[in-house]
NUDO-343366 format. One record per residue (C-alpha): x, y, z; residue number from 1. Coordinates in pm, 1 decimal. Each point is the difference from the previous one (the first is absolute). Layout:
          u          v          w     n
          X          Y          Z   NUM
...
% end
This chain:
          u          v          w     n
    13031.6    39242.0     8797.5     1
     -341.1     -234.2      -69.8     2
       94.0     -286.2     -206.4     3
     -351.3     -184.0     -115.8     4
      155.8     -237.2     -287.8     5
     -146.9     -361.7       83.1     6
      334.1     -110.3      -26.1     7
      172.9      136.1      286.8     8
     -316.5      -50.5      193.6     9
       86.2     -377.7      -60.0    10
      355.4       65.2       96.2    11
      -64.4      188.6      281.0    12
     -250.4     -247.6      109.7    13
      209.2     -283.5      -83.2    14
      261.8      137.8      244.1    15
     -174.3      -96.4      305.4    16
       59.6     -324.1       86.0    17
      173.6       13.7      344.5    18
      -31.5     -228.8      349.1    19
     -248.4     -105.1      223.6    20
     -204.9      309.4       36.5    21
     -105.8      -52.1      378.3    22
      337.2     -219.6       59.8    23
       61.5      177.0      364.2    24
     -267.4      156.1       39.7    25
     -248.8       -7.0      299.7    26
     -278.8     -179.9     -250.0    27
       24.3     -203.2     -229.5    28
     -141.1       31.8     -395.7    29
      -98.0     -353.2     -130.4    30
     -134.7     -189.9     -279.5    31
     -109.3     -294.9     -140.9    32
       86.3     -281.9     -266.3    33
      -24.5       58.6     -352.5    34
     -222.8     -263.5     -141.8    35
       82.8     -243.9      219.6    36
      402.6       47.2       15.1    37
      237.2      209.7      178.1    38
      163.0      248.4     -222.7    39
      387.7       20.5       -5.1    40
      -78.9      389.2       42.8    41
     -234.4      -33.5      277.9    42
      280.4       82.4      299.9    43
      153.2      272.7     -188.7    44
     -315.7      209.3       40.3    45
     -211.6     -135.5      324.4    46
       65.9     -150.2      330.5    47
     -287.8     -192.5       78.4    48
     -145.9     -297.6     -201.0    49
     -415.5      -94.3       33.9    50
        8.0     -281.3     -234.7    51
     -285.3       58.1     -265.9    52
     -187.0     -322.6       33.7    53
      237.3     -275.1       98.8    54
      -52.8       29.7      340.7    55
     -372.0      -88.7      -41.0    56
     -170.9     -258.8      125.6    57
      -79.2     -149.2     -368.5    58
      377.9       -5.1      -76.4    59
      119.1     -137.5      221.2    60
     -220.3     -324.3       72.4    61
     -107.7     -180.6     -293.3    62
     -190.9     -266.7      213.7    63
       -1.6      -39.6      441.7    64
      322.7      -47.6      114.7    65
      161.3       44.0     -372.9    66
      204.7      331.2       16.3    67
      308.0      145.9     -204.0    68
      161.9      286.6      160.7    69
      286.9      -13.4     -259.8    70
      -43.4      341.4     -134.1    71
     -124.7      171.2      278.8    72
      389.2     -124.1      221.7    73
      146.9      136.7     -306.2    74
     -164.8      317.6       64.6    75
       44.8       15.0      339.2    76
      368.8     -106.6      -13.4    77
       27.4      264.1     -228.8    78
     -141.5      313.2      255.6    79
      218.4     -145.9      249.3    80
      348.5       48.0     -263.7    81
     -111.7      341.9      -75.4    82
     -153.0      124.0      363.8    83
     -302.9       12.3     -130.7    84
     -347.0      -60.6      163.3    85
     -230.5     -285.8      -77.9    86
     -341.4       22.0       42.4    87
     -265.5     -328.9      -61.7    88
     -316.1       63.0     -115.3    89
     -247.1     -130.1       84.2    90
      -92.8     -341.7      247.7    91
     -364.5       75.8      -66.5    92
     -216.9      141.5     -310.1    93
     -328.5      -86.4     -138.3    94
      197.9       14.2     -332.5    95
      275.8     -222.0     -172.9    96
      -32.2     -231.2      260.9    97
       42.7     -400.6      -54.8    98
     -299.3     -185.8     -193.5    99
      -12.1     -252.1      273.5   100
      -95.5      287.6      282.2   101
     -347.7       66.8     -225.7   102
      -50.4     -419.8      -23.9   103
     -301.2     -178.0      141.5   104
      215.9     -287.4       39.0   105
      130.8      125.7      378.8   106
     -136.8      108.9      300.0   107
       49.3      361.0      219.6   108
      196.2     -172.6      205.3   109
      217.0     -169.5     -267.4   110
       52.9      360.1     -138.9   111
       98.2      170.7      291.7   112
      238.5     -282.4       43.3   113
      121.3       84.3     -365.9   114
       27.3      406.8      114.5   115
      191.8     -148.2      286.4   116
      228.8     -208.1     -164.8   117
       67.6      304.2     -299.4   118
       79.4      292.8      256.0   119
      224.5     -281.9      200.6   120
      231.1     -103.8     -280.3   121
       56.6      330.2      -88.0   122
      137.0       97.0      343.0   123
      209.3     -321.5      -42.2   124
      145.1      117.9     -350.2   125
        4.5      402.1      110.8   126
       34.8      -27.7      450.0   127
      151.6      394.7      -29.7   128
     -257.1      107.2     -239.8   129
      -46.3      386.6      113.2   130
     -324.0      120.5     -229.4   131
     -306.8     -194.9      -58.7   132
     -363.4       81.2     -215.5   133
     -185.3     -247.3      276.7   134
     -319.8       97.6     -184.5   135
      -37.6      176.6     -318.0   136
     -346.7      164.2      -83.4   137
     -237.6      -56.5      279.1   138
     -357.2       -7.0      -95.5   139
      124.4       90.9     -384.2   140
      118.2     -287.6     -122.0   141
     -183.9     -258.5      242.4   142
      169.2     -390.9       54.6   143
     -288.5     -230.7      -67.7   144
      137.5     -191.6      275.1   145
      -25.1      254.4      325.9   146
     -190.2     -273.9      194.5   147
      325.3     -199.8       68.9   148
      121.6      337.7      125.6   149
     -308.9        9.0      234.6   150
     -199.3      206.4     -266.7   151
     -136.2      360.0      182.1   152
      -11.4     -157.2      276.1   153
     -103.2      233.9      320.9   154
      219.3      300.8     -144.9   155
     -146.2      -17.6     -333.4   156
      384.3      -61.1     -125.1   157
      115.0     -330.0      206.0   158
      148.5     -148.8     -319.0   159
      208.4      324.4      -11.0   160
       99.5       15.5      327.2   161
      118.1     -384.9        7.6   162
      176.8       69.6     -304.1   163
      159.7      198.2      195.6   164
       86.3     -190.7      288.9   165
      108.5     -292.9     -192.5   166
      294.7      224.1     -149.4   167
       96.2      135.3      350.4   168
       -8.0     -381.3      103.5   169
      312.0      -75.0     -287.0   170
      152.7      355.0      -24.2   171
       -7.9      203.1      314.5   172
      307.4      217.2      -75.4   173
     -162.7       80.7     -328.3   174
     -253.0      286.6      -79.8   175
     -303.7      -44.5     -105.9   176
     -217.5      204.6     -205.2   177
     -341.0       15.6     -122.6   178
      -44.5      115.2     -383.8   179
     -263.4      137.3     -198.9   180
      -45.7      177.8     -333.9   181
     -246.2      265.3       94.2   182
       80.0      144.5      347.7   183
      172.0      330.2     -133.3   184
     -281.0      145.0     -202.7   185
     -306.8     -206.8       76.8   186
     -110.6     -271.2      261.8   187
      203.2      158.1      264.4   188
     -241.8      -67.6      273.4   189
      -45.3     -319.8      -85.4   190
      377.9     -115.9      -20.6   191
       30.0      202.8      331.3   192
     -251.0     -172.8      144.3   193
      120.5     -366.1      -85.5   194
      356.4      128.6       98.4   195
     -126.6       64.3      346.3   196
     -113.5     -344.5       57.0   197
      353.9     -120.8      -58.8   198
      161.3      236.7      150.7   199
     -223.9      -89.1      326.6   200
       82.4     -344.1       -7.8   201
      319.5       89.8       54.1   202
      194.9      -77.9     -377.9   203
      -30.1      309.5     -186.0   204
      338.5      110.6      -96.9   205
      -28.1      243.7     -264.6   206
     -250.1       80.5     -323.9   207
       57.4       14.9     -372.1   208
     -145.7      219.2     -248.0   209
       -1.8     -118.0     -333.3   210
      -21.8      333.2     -146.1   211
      -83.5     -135.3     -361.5   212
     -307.2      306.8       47.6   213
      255.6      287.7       22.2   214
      -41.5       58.5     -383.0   215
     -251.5      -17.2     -324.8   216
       49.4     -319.1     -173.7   217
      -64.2      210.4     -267.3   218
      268.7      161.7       60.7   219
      -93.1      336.8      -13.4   220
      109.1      239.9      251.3   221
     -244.3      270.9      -81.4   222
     -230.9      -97.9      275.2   223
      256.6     -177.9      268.6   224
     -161.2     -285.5      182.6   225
      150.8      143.0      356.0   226
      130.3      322.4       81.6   227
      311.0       33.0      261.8   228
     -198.8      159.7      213.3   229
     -283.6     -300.4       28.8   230
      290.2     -299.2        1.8   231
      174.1      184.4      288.3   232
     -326.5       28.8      182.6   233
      -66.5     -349.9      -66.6   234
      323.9     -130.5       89.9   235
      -67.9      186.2      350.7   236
     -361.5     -145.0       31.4   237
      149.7     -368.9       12.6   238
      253.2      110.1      176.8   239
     -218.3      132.3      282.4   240
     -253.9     -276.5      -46.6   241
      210.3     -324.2       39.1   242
      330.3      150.0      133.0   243
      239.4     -241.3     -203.6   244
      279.9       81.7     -272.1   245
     -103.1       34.5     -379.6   246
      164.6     -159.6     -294.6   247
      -93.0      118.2     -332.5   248
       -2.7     -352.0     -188.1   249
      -88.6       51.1     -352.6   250
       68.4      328.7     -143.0   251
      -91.4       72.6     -357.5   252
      -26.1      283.1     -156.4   253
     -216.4      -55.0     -351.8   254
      139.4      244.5     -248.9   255
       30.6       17.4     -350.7   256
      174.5      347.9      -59.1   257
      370.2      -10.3      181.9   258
     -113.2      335.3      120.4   259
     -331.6      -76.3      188.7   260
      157.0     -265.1      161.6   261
      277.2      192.7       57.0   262
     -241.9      261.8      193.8   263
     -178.3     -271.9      194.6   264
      333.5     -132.8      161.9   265
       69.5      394.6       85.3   266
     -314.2       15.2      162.8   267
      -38.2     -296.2      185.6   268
      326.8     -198.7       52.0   269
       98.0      210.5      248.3   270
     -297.6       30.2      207.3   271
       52.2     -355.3       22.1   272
      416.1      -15.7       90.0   273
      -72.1      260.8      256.0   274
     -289.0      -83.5      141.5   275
      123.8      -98.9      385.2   276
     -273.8     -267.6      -26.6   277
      186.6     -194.9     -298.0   278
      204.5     -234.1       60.8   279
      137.9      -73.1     -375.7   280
     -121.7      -12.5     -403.3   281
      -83.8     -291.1     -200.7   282
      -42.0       82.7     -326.8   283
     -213.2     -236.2     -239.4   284
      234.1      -56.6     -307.9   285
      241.9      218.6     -157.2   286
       99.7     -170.9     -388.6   287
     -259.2      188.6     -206.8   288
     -206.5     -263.6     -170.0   289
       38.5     -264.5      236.9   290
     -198.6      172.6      311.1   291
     -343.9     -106.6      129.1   292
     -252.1      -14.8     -293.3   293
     -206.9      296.6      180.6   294
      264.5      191.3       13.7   295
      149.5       -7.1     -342.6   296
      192.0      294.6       -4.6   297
      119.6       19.2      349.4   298
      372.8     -102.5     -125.6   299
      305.0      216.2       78.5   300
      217.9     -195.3     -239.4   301
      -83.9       -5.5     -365.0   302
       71.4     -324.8     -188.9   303
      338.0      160.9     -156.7   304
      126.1       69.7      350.3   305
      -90.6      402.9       34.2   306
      -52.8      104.6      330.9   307
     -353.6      188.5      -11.9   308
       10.2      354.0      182.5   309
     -197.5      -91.8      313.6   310
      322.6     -260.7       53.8   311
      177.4      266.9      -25.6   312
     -180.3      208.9      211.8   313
       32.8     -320.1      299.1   314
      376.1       -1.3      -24.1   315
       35.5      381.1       15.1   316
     -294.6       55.5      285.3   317
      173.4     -320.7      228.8   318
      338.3      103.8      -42.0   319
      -86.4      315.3      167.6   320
     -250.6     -132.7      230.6   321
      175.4     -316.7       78.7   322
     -104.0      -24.5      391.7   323
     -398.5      104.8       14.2   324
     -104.5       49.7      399.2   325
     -308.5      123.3     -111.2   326
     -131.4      274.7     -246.6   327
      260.3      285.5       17.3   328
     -195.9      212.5     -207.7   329
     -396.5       82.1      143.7   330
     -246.9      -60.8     -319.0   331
      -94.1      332.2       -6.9   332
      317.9      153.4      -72.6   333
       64.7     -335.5     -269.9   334
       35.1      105.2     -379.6   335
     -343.5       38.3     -117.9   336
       22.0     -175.1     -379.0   337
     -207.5      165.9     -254.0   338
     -312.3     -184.8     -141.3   339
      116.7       31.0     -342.7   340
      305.3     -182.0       -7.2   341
      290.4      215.3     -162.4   342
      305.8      -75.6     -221.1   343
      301.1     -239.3       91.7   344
      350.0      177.8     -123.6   345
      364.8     -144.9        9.8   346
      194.3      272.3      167.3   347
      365.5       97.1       32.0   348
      111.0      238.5      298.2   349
      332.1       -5.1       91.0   350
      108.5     -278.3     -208.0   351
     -234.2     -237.1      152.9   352
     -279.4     -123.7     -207.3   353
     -323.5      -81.1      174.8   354
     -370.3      -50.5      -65.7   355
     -306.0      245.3      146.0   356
     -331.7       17.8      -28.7   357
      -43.4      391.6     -167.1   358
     -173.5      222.7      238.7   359
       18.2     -132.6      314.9   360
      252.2       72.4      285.9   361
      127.0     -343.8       13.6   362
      433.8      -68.0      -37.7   363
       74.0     -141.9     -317.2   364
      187.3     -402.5        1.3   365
      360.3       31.5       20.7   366
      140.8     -250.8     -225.1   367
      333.4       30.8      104.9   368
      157.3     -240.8      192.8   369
     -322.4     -220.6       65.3   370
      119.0     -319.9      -74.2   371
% end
């Protein structure tokens, strides 16, 4: 029996709130802060916390040697409670970075002492800190102040590279990753390139891949930005190339219809959970109307608490792939989604009421018992 009334939809949608979905699991699925605080919600759906912007720079030092950690211990105490993993991001951006780092007033060497003094007193406040966003957007989003880093230097990324080194220095249990916006769809060579200079000298731990370019911010999903097919090639290319884990940091999937988005989680998520390259998901907000302001309707959680169907989809899809090794299924034999998207229906087999996506050969969302 097909039930389409917008009412049950709500109810059946409603019906999914449930536990950690990767709690156990051989990744982790993160997120971040919602406008600057931690939700009382936020453990019963992820297990790993990237904190939105407190952990920048800019936050956290209002002027040299002025710092309030406050609210990011409160975090942090907070992943510890609930087994959950913390990640900081970011030492070093060219981007919401303190006003006295762009001042005339100091020298390279004061600044450096400045970078020094930042990345030290956060080992001090954080010694078992196990993920770190050493340097966010290489060559993207450029520090004015690379020269106390050693600017280019003879590598033509020195102030990367002792970025680097300076975080080994204070955390060398920790691992370190280099993170950029663009490395999944465009710039790959570059970012490889620059990775391969830290990863020579000897500090490279892993990379991150925003993955803010995995969608339209139009959100429309007749054209999709990336196919499964080109992200798992991709995801093999930096594999091969720098030969370090991946972490998908910033996940956000821009959709407007519940059912586009709904198809662009199908289609990518788990080319991304089983990819034997990736190490775990970040996604990039998940309270619809409070995510990143280019990606306005990348939200899985409407304002009156319904659960949109790609959330749905996540709980069902980790549930029953809760320890990824690498992709079980080849991408040639992987549900090909049609290019017009087709119609979402509330279903009832067996008692159970679920949610599918009309026309394709995908299970529907058991409701029952998902708590």
């Amino acid at each position: 029996m097909k039930i389409r009334t917008a009412a049950l939809l709500a109810a059946c949608l409603a019906a999914g709130a449930s536990a950690q979905m990767a709690k156990g699991a051989t990744k982790f699925l993160g997120n971040i802060t919602t406008s600057g605080a931690l939700r009382s919600d936020f453990f019963t759906y992820w297990n790993q916390l990237t904190p939105e912007n407190e952990t920048k720079w800019g936050s956290i030092e209002s002027s040299p040697g002025v710092r309030n950690w406050t609210k990011v211990k409160a975090y942090y105490d907070a992943c510890k409670t609930n087994k959950a993993k913390f990640k900081f991001h970011t030492f070093i951006w060219g981007s919401q970075e303190p006003a006295f780092m762009k001042s005339s007033s100091y020298t390279d060497a004061q600044k450096k002492q400045f970078i020094e003094d930042w990345i030290a007193d956060a080992a001090k406040q954080f010694p078992d800190m196990e993920l770190i966003d050493v340097v966010n957007e290489p060559d993207n989003t450029l520090p004015t102040w690379i020269n106390a880093l050693g600017g280019t230097g003879t590598t033509g990324h020195d102030w990367v590279i002792e970025s680097f080194r300076l975080a080994r220095k204070y955390f060398p249990k920790a691992t370190l990753i280099l993170n950029d916006y663009n490395n999944l769809r465009w710039g790959t060579d570059k970012f490889i390139a620059i990775a391969k200079k830290v990863k020579a000298a000897g500090y490279l731990d892993a990379i991150g891949c925003q993955a803010h370019d995995l969608s339209a911010t139009t959100g429309t999903y007749v054209n999709p930005t990336i196919s499964a097919t080109e992200l798992t090639t991709v995801l093999k290319k930096l594999n091969d190339q720098i030969g370090v884990p991946i972490y998908i940091t910033e996940l956000d999937l821009n959709y407007l219809d519940d059912q586009e988005q709904y198809l662009a989680y199908a289609t990518l998520f788990p080319i991304l959970w089983e990819s034997k390259y990736v190490a775990g998901v970040t996604l990039w907000g998940y309270v619809y109307g409070t995510t990143w302001s280019q990606a306005p309707y990348s939200g899985l959680i409407k304002e009156d608490g319904t659960e949109r169907p790609a959330l749905l989809f996540l709980k069902d899809y980790i549930f029953k792939n809760p320890n990824p090794q690498g992709p079980s299924v080849s991408v040639a034999t992987k549900t090909v989604l049609p290019a017009t998207p087709t119609r979402l229906e509330v279903v009832q087999q067996g008692g159970h009421l679920g949610l599918q996506v009309k026309g394709l050969g995908l299970s529907p969302i058991d409701m029952q018992g998902r708590r």
